[in-house]
C-alpha positions, 0 to 999 in steps of 0.5 A: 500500500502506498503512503498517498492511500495510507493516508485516505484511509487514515482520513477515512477511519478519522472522518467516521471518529469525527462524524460519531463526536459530533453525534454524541456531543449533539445527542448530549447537548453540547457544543459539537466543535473544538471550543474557540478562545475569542468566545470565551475570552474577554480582555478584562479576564486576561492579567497578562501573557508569557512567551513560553517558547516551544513546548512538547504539549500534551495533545489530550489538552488541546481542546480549541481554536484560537479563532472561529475561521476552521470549528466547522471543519473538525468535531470537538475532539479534533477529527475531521468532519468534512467529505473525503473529496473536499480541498480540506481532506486534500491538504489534511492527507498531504500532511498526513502523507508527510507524517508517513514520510521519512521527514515526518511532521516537523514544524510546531504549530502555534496556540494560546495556553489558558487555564491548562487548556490549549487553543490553536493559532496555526496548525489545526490540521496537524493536530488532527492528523496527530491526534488520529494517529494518538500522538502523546504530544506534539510540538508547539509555540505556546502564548499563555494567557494568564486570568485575573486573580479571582475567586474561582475556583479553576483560576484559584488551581490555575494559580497553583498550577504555574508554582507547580509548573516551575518545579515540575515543568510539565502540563500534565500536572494539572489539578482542578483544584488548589493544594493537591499539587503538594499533596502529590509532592509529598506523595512522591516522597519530595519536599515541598519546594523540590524541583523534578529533573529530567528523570523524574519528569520522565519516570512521572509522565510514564507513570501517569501514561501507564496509568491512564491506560489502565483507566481507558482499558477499564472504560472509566472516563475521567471527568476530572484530571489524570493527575487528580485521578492518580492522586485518589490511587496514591491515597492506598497505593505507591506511586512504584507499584504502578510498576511492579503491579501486573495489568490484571493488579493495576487494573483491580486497583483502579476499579477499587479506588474508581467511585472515590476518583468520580466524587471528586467531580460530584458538587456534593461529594459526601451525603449526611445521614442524620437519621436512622433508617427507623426514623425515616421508615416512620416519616415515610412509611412506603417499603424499601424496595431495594431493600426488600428485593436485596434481603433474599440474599442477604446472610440471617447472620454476621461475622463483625470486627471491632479495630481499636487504636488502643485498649479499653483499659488504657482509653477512654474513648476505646472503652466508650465503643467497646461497652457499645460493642458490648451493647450490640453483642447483647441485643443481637445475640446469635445474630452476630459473631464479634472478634475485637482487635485492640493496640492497632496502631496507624500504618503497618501495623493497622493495615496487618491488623485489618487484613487479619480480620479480613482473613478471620472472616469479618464482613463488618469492619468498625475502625474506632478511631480517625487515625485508622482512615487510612488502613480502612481505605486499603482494607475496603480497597483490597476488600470491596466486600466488607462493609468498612466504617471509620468512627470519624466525621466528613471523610470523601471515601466512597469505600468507607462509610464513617460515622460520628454522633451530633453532641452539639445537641447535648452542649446547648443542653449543658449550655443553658444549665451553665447559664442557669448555674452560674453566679455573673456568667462568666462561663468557662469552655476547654475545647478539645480540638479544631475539628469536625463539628467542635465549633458548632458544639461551642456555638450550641454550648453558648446559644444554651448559655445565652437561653438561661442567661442573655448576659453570658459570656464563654471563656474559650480555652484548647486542651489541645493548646495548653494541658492546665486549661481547666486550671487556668478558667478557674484561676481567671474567675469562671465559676462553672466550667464545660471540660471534655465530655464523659465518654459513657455514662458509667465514668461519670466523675469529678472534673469532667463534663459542665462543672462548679467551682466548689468554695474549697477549690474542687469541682462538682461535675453537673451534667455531661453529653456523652455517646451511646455507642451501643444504640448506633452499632445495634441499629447500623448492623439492623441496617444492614439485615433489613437491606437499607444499607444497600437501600441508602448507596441506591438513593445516596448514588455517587456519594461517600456517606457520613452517618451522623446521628443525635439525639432522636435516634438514641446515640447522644444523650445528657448525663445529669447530676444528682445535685441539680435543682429541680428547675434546672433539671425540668428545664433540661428534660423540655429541651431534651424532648423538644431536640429529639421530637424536632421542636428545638432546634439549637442554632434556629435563632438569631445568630452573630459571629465574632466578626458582627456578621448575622449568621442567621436572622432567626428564621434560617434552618442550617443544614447539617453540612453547614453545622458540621463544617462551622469555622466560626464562633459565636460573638459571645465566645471569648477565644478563637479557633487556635492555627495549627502550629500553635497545637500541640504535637500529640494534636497535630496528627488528629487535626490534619485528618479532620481539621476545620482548616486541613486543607490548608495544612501543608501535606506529610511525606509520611501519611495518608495522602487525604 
């Protein structure tokens, strides 16, 4: 065959590619033709231009002209969509003829560069011709086009993409959003200001290729960027095993980590679950059908592992789960095998510890503990058949349900107890850390306190900060004190939950929120008989689910004491029932933060995303949220997993990559 028919054919095979885009673009509703800059380009959007010289360009990021003279001539992807007969397909054959011939294509062509996306000047038949032969890239003379500084979130990436670039100097590193880049640096095992050399840039795109591969084999089609697939890998695996894996393996893990990667392209990547699946079977009595159509094959009995960072003797919060566990055990009964895993700690040594309850045949695993988030995400990786949950709150893992309980409800009770109790109102607050749901419990705790006494003020202090909080709110004059919640009801005791300055200098404990931990693993696990865990990844779709249950459902309450005034503890009884039955609800009331902005005017009901990602305080809390490097180091690890602010904490090379 000779090259002049060679290239017919090839433009033959690129018509028809070119013809079936235009059809599917049409049929979706979207701009069949290569998008063009001057449309969507206004100069009062441009900050400035650089000559970046001649570039190999990734040719999967041309996406458009830079004028609107030949769109009609090629669908979007760049194939041709005029006939075989026209002076079009006679010129795009010649260079095709060309690329066939000993002198192969040679010039560069000449486009704009914009948001990460290139737009052809001169040359649109050149690409065509290499974009149908899958040419990785092709050389080019690139203007880039920098926008106005903005809010956006693309702008605000592509911002943090020309600082990467400087280190990197390659296209292909291109997030959708800001801060992943240090994320994949300190995955990589680099330092943040590292600067890549000529083989590690080459080891990374062929990496990224074999990758990419592994996705288009799969028929996985990425709506983000490859780079931002490649980092959900790298979350469970290393960037070497992309090499040391077989096709099969490579394959299997990125079917494994493939629902995480499409959450990252979902406007709400984690859904809320603020109540059992009784609650809303009594509000909506209409059957589960998936449920009801799925529980023919599911099992009458399960085998379930508890994985604990420490022992019950030596935690508190190990123990408060572990009395849960118990709980569970005695309702389930016979229903339930139950094999419990302590002293795993986070790394290796967790990762060991889940594979064993993998191999002991668990198929429920509870990680009680946020550190352990990481060797979940492997384990239900690896695993995808074990129903895997992380005692943790807001993590975007659709492999990993996590689980955590509204105490906020149980604050604002104890807060209006505090305002009740206390001599002036001067009352004192010791926080535990800057996660997750701890400001909506300090704004519950002061909305309380406020309820009681509208002259209140709360004096904010950190455990996580300073080891004497406690001691310093008494020294500075707060007569009653919230400190760190009873972690059960059976260790109730002397300094913890709301307590009074005594005249002798001890303090009396009042009351206390604390978690029923046995009241969620029993109702989870009927979830999971009665087939609404199914029922709920039906309706829920492509989401990683985050169950946070209150009061209503029975896993948050208020231990009281004795010592109470009858008022007080009527008072708190009226609250209790008016949160659980839906009547009360803490933060519907006008509201201010400190910066005198209204948060809500008193009609607003705030949603449950809206509550557990508070990064502000109320105007009548004295204290601030503390920044990271004012933590203490046994904080850190903690907050960088669930931090208000994690996204803005510079990545670890050693640790999950979030």
């Amino acid at each position: 065959m000779g090259i002049r028919q060679e290239a017919s054919d090839q433009y033959s095979k690129a018509l028809k590619l070119g013809q079936k885009n235009y059809k599917e673009q049409v049929l979706r509703g979207n701009y069949p033709y290569p998008q063009v800059l001057d449309e969507i380009l206004d100069e009062n959007m441009v900050a400035g231009r650089v000559e970046m010289g001649i570039l190999e360009i990734p040719t999967e990021q041309i996406i458009g002209t830079k004028t609107a003279g030949r769109r009609s001539a090629f669908a979007s992807n760049f194939m041709p969509l005029l006939a075989a007969d026209s002076e079009f397909a006679y010129k795009w054959m010649d260079l095709c003829a060309a690329h066939l011939g000993d002198e192969g294509i040679r010039d560069p062509i000449r486009c704009f560069e914009y948001l990460g996306r290139f737009y052809v000047q001169e040359g649109n038949k050149r690409v065509s011709v290499l974009k149908s032969y899958g040419a990785p890239t092709i050389p080019g003379y690139v203007i880039r086009v920098i926008p106005v500084w903005s809010g956006d979130p693309a702008v605000q990436a592509y911002y943090d993409f020309m600082d990467s670039y400087r280190l990197t100097g390659l296209y292909r590193v291109y997030f959708s959003r800001p801060g992943r880049f240090a994320k994949l640096q300190a995955a990589l095992g680099f330092e943040p200001d590292h600067v890549w050399t000529a083989d590690e840039r080459q080891h990374f795109v062929a990496g990224l290729t074999y990758f990419q591969d592994a996705c288009r084999k799969q028929g996985f089609e990425l709506e983000v960027t490859a780079a931002d697939a490649l980092l959900v890998w790298l979350r469970v695996y290393q960037f070497e095993q992309l090499w040391s894996f077989s096709a099969a393996e490579l394959s299997r893990s990125v079917a494994a980590v493939w629902p995480d990667v499409k959450l990252l392209s979902a406007p709400t990547p984690i859904s809320v679950s603020t109540e059992t699946e009784e609650q809303k079977s009594e509000e909506t009595p209409t059957p589960n059908i998936f449920g009801r159509l799925l529980h023919a094959v599911f099992p009458d009995h399960l085998n379930i592992a508890f994985v604990n960072e420490y022992s019950p003797e030596s935690s508190d919060w190990t123990r408060a789960h572990d009395l849960g566990r118990q709980y569970l055990e005695a309702v389930m009964g016979e229903k339930v095998s139950v094999q419990v895993y302590n002293n795993a700690r986070p790394g290796k040594t967790a990762e060991e510890v889940m594979e064993q309850a993998a191999g002991d045949g668990a198929q429920v695993v509870f990680a009680t503990t946020p550190p352990l988030i990481d060797a979940c995400r492997k384990l239900a990786a690896r695993h995808p058949g074990i129903r895997v949950l992380n005692c943790s709150a807001s993590m975007p893992y659709a492999g990993v349900r996590t689980y955590y309980s509204r105490i906020y409800e149980g604050k604002f009770i104890t807060g209006a107890i505090a305002g009740a109790m206390s001599r002036d109102g001067e009352i004192g607050y010791v926080a535990s850390n800057p996660i997750f749901g701890v400001p909506a419990s300090i704004n519950a705790f002061a909305l309380g306190a406020r309820l009681t006494n509208p002259r209140s003020r709360i004096k904010l202090r950190w455990f996580c900060v300073e080891e004497n909080a406690m001691s310093a709110l008494a020294a500075a004059g707060a007569d009653v004190i919230s400190n760190r919640d009873i972690p059960a009801p059976d260790r109730a005791r002397e300094t913890w939950g709301l307590c009074r300055l005594q005249p002798d200098g001890t303090m009396q404990s009042l009351a206390s929120p604390y978690w029923h931990w046995g009241n969620f693993y029993v109702k989870l696990v009927r979830s999971i008989f009665s087939g609404s865990w199914d029922g709920l990844s039906s309706r829920e779709g492509e989401q990683a689910v985050n169950y946070w249950w209150g009061m209503s459902s029975r896993t948050v309450d208020v231990w009281l004491s004795g010592d109470l005034p009858d008022g007080v503890a009527q008072l708190v009884q009226i609250l209790r029932r008016g949160i659980i039955d839906g009547s009360i609800d803490p933060f519907r009331r006008p509201i201010r933060s400190q910066d005198n902005q209204l948060r809500n005017n008193g009609e607003k009901w705030f949603s449950p995303e809206e509550i557990l990602h508070m990064d502000w305080l109320c105007d009548s809390v004295d204290g601030a949220i503390p920044a990271y490097d004012q933590l203490l180091p046994v904080a850190r690890p903690l907050v960088r997993l669930q931090g208000v602010y994690r996204e803005q904490i510079p990545p670890e090379k050693e640790g999950p990559v979030l």
